[in-house]
C-alpha positions as CSV (number, residue, x, y, z in Angstrom):
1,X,35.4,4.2,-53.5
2,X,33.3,7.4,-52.2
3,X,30.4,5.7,-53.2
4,X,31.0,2.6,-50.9
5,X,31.5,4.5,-48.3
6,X,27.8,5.1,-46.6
7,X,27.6,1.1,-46.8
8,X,31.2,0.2,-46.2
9,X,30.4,-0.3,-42.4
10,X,27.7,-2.4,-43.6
11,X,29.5,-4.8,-45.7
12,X,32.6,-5.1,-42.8
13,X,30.1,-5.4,-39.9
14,X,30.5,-9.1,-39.3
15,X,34.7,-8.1,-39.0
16,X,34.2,-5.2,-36.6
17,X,31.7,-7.0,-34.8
18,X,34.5,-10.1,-34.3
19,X,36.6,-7.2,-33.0
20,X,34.4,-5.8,-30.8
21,X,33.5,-9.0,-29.5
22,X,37.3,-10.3,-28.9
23,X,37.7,-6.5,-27.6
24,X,35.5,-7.3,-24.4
25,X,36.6,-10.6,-23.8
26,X,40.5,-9.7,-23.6
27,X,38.8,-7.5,-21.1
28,X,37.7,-10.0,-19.2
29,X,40.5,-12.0,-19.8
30,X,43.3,-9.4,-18.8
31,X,41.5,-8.2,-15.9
32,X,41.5,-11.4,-14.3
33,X,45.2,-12.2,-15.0
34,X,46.0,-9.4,-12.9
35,X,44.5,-11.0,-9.6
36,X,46.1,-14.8,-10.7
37,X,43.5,-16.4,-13.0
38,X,43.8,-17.8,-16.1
39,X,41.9,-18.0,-19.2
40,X,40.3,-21.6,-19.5
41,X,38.3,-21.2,-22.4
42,X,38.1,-17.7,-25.0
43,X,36.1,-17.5,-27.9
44,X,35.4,-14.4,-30.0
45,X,33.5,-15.3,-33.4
46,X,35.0,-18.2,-35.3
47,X,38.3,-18.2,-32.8
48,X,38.7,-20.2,-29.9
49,X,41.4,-20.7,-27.4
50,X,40.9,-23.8,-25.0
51,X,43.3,-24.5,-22.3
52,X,44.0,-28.7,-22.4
53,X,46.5,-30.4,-20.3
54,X,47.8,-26.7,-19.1
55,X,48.3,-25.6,-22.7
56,X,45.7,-22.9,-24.5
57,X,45.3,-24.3,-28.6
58,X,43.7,-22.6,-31.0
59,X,40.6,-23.6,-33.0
60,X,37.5,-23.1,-34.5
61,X,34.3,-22.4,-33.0
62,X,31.8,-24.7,-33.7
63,X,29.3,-23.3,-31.7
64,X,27.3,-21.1,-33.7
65,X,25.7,-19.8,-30.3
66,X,28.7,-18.6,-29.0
67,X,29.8,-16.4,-31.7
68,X,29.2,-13.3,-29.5
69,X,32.3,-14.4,-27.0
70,X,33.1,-16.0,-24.4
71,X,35.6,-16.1,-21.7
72,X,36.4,-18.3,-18.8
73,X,39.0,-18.0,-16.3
74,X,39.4,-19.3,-13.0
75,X,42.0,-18.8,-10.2
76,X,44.9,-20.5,-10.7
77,X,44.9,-21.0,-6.8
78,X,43.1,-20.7,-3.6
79,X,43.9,-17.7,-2.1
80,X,40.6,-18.0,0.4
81,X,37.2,-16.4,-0.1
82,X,37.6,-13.0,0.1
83,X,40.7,-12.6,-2.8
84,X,37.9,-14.6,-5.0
85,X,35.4,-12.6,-4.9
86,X,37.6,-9.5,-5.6
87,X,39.1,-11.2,-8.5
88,X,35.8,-12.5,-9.7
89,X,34.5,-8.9,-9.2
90,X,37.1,-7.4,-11.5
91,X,37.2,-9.9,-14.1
92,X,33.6,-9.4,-14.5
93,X,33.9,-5.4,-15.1
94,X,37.2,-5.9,-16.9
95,X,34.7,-6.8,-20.6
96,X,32.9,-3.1,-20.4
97,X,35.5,-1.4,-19.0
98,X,37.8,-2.9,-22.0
99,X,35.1,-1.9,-24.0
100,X,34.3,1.5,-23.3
101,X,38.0,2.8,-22.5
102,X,38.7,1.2,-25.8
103,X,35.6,2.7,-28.0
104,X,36.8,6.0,-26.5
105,X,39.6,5.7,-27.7
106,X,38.9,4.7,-31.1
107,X,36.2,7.5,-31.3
108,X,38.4,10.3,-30.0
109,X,41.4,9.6,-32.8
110,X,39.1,10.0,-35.8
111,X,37.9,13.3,-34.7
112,X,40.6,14.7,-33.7
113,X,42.4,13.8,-37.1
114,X,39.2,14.9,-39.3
115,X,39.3,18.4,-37.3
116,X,35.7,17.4,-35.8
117,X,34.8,18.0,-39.2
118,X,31.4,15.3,-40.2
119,X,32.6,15.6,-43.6
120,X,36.4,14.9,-43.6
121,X,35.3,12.3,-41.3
122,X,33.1,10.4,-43.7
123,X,35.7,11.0,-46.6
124,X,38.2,9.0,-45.2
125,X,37.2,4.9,-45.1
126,X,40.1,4.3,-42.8
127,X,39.0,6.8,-40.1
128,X,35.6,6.4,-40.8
129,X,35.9,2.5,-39.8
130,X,37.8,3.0,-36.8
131,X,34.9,5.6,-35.6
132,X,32.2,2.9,-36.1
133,X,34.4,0.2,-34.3
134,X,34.5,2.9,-31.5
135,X,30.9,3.8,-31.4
136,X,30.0,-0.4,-31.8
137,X,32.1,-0.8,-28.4
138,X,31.1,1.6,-27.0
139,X,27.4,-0.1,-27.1
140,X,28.6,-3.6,-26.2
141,X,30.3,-2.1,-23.2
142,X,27.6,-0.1,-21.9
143,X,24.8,-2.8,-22.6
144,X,26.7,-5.4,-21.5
145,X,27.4,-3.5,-18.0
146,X,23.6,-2.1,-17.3
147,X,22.6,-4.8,-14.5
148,X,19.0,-5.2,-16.2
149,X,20.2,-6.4,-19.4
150,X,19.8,-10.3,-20.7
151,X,22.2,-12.1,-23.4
152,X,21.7,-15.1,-24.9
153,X,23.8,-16.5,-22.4
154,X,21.8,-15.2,-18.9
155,X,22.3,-12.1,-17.4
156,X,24.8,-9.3,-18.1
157,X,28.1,-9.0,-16.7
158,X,26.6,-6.0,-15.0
159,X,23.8,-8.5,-13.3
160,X,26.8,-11.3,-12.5
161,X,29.1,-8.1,-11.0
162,X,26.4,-7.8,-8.3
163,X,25.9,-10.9,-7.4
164,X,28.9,-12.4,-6.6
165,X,29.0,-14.4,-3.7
166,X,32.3,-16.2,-1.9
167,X,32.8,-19.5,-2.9
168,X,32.3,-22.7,-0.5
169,X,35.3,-25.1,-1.0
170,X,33.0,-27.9,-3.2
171,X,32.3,-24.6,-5.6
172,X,36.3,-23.7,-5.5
173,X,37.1,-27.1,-6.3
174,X,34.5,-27.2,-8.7
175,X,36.8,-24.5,-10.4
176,X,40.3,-25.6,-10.2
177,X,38.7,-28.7,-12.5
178,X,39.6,-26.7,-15.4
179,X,43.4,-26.6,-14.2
180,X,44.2,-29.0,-11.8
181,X,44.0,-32.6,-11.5
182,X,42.2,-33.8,-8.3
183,X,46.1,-35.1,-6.7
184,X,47.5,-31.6,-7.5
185,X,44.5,-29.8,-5.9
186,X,45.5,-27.6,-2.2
187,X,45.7,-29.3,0.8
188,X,44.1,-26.4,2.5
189,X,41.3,-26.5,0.3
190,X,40.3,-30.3,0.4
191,X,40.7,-29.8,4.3
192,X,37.5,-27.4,4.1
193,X,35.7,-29.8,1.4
194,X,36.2,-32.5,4.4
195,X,35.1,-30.0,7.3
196,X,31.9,-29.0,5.3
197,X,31.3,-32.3,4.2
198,X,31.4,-33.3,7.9
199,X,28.9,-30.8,8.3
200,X,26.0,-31.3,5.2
201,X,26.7,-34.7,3.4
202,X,26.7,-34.3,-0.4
203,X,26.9,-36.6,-2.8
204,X,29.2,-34.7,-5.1
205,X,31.6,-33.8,-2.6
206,X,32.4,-37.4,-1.9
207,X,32.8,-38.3,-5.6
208,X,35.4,-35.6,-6.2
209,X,37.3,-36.9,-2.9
210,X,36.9,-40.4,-4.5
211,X,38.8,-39.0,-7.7
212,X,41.1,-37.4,-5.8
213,X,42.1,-40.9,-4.0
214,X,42.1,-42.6,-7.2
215,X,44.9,-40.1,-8.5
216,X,46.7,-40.7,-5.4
217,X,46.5,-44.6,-6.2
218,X,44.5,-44.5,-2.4
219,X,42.3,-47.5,-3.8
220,X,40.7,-48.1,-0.3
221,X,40.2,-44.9,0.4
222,X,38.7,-44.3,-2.9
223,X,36.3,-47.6,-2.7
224,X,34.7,-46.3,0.9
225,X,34.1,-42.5,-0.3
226,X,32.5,-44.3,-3.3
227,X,30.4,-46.0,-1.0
228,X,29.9,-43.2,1.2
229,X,29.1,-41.0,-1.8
230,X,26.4,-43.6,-3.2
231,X,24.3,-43.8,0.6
232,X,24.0,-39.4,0.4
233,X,22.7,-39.6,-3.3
234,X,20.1,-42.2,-2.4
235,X,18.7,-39.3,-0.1
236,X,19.2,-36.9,-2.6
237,X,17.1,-38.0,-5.4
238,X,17.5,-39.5,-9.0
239,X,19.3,-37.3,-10.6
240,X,22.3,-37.4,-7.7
241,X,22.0,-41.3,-7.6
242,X,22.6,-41.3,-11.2
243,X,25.7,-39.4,-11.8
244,X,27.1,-41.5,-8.6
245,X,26.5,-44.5,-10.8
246,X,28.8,-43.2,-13.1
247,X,32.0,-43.0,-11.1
248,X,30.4,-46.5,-9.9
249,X,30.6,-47.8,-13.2
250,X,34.0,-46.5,-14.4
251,X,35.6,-48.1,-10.9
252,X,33.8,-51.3,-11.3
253,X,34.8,-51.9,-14.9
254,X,39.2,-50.7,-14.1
255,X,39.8,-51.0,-10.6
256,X,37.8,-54.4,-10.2
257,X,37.6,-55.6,-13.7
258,X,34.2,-56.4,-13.5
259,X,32.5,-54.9,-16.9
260,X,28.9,-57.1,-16.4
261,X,28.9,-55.5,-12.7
262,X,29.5,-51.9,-14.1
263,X,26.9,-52.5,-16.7
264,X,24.3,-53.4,-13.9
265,X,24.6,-50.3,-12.0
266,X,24.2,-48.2,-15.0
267,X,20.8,-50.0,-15.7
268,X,20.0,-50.0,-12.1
269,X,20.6,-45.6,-13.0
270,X,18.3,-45.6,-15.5
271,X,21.0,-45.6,-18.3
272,X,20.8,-47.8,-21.0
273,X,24.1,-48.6,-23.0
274,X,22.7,-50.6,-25.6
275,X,20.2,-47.5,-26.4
276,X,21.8,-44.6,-25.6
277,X,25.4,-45.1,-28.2
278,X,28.0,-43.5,-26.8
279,X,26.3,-40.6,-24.1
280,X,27.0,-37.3,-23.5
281,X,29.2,-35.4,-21.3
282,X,30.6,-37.8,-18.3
283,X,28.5,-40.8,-19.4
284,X,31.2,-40.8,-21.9
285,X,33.8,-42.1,-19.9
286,X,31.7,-44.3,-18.0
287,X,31.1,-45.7,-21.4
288,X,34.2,-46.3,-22.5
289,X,35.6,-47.5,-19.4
290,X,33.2,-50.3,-19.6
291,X,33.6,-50.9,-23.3
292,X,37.5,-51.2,-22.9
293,X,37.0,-53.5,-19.9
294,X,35.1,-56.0,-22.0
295,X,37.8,-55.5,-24.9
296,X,35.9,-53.3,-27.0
297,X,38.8,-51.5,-27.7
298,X,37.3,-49.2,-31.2
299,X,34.1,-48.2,-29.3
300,X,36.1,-46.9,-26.2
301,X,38.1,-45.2,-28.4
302,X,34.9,-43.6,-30.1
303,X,33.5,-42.6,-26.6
304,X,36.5,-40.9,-25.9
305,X,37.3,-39.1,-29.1
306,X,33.5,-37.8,-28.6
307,X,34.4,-36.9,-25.3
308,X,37.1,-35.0,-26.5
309,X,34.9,-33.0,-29.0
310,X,32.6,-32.2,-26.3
311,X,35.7,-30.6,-24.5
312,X,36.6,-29.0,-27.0
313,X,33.4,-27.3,-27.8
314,X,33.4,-25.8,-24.8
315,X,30.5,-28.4,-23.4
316,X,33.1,-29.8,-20.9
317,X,36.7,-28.9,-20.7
318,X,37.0,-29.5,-16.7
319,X,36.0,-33.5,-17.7
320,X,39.4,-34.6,-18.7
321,X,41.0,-33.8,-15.8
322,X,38.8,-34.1,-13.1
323,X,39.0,-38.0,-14.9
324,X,42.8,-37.8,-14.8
325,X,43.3,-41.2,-13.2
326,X,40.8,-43.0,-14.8
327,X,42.2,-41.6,-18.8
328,X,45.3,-42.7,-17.3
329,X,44.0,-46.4,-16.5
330,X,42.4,-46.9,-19.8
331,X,45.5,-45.9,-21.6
332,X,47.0,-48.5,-19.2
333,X,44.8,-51.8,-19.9
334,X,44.6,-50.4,-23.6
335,X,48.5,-50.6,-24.0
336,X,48.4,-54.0,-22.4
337,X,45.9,-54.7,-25.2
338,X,48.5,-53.7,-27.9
339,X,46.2,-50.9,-28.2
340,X,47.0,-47.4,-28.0
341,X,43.9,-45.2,-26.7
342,X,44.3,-41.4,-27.7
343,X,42.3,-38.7,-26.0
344,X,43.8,-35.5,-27.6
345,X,41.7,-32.3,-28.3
């Protein structure tokens, strides 16, 4: 056993760098709980926790990317633009701090039981283990906190600590995709989406209104913020005009039943069905809602369990419910089909 011991470090790094990983990310996660958010999505190696429906499961990470960590969590409420920028603040130095206190920790124990003694230290695996998990955190923490330093992700929670900025209410809404569906969103804060929407049209504001009406079962109101929504993108450029058409589509091919109509605006996007299979990300829906409408009932049920892999991969888990209403349609006209459409994660 003595003679693993100069390598044993080696041959267990990919455990104690899990651990160090999942270390910094409680961090973040724990920190935020304390000022009212909660964790949307958490990943530390092969583990991930995603939040679905108001429920965390447990999975696999599939992302090979992501195996350094990852956490997301969002306030669980409005508490106004000064509370989110604190929490944001903390949550953000909650990974190092986590880290360092933690590596301390773990460094301290060791030499205290070895008598500061480099040889008693080394003799013993267990110690000598929980010294390197120390020293290893300590590194992610301070790294990971120095404001100059890049990940693979973008900057370092020490760049992101600095420059946070209060949220407008489109950005806070933006958030409380991950948690809330658009009927169960605050009052208060859809009240400011309408006052700065009064103020600088945008196209995306209107579309989240739109869903919001929709989940309400306000179908007029929906159909004239669609409209509304579709005149601001054309000023806004392609890229706007196109995820408009989207929304379009899905409401063309459940509210109106009009699948040939839906399929037009699409085209008139730029997006191809027939070339593109079953799309990415929100063209998903779109497609589905479409497919269902004209009675394909197995390749709307394709789109959607796609849909739901790309949620649970972390690519889009605010989609399914910022769709709320228009999941709940399909599984509407699907059961009317004799067909039961399932979009679990």
């Amino acid at each position: 056993m003595k003679a693993l011991l100069p390598v044993l470090p080696l041959l267990l790094l990919p455990v104690l760098m899990i651990a160090c990983f999942a270390i910094h990310e409680l961090g973040h996660v724990v920190a935020g709980a304390f000022f009212g958010r909660k964790v949307v999505l958490f990943i530390a190696g092969p583990l991930q926790l995603l939040r679905v429906e108001g429920r965390l499961r447990m999975g696999l990470n599939r992302v090979a990317e992501r195996f350094g960590g990852m956490a997301l969590s969002v306030p669980d409420e409005w508490r106004g633009s000064r509370e989110y920028v604190r929490s944001t603040r903390w949550m953000l130095a909650g990974g190092p701090l986590a880290s360092v206190a933690l590596g301390v920790v773990m460094l301290g124990f060791p030499l205290a039981s070895s008598g500061w003694h480099a040889r008693a230290l080394v003799n013993s695996p267990p110690l000598f283990l929980l010294f390197t998990l120390g020293a290893m955190s300590v590194a992610i923490g301070i790294a990971t906190a120095a404001p100059g330093m890049f990940t693979r992700r973008g900057t370092s929670d020490g760049a992101r600590l600095r420059s946070v900025e209060p949220l407008d209410a489109l950005s806070a809404i933006s958030q409380l995709l991950h948690l809330r569906r658009p009927r169960e969103w605050n009052e208060e804060l859809v009240g400011l989406l309408m006052l700065q929407l009064s103020q600088a049209a945008c196209s995306r504001g209107h579309v989240l209104l739109h869903r919001r009406a929709l989940d309400l079962g306000h179908h007029a109101e929906a159909t004239s913020l669609l409209d509304t929504a579709r005149l601001v993108a054309e000023c806004e450029g392609a890229s706007h005009a196109r995820a408009v058409a989207v929304d379009e589509a899905i409401h063309l091919a459940l509210w109106q039943s009009n699948p040939l109509a839906a399929r037009d605006v699409l085209a008139g996007a730029g997006i191809d069905m027939a070339s593109m299979g079953d799309g990415t990300g929100e063209l998903r829906v779109a497609f589905a809602a479409v497919r269902l409408a004209e009675g394909q009932l197995a390749r709307a049920q394709a789109s959607i369990e796609l849909l739901a892999q790309d949620a649970w991969d972390g690519l889009s888990p605010g989609l399914f419910l910022s769709h709320a209403a228009t999941l709940d349609r399909m599984r509407e006209r699907a059961t009317l089909d004799a067909t039961t459409l399932v979009y679990t994660i």
